[in-house]
N, C-alpha and C positions, 0 to 999 in steps of 0.2 A: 323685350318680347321676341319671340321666335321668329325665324322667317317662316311665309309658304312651304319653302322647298327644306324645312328643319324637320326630320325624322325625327325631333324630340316634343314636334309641338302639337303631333300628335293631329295635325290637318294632313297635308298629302305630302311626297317627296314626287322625284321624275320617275317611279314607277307605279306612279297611281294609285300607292297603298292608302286608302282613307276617299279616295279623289273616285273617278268613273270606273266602274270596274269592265265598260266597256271598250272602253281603250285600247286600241292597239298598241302593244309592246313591238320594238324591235328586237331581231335576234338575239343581241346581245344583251339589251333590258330583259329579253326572258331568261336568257342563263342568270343573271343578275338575280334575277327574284325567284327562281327557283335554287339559287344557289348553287349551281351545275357548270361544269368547264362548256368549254364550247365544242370539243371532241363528244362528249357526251351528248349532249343539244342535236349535233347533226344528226349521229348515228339514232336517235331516236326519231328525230326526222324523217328518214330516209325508210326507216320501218313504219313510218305514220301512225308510232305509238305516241305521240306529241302532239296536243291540239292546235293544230296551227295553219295558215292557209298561205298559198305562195300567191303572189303579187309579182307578176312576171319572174323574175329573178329571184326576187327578197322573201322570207319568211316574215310573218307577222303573227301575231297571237293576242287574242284576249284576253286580260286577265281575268277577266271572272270564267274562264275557259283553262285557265292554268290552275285557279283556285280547285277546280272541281274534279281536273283530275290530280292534282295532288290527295285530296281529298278521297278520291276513288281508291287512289292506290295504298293510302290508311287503313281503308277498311280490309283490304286485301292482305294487309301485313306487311304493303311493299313489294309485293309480286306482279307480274304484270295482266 
């Protein structure tokens, strides 16, 4: 049988996919599941085209908040 944390077994892995989608991601779980380097990440940051909220220091992100702008930016064609 699967694990928990088995992307094949089609319950959650450590980015929540299946699991809460209110979850805070860390920065790097958000590059991870948006599939995105980390140069890219920031610089969208820094434009706060990226939904994400800072926690003194740290960036965090929701994933049902990453779902949706992804989503947004479908509709758009990819444009911002």
């Amino acid at each position: 049988m699967a694990s928990e944390s088995d992307p094949a077994s089609g319950t959650s892995d450590s980015l929540g996919v299946g699991g809460d989608p209110d979850r805070l991601l860390s920065f790097k779980e958000a590059c991870e599941f948006l599939g995105i380097g980390e140069r890219l990440a920031w610089s969208l940051c820094n434009r706060r085209e990226l939904p994400g909220i800072r926690i003194g220091r740290l960036w965090r992100f929701r994933r049902s908040a990453l779902v949706a702008w992804v989503a947004a930016r479908e509709k758009r064609g990819g444009r911002p």
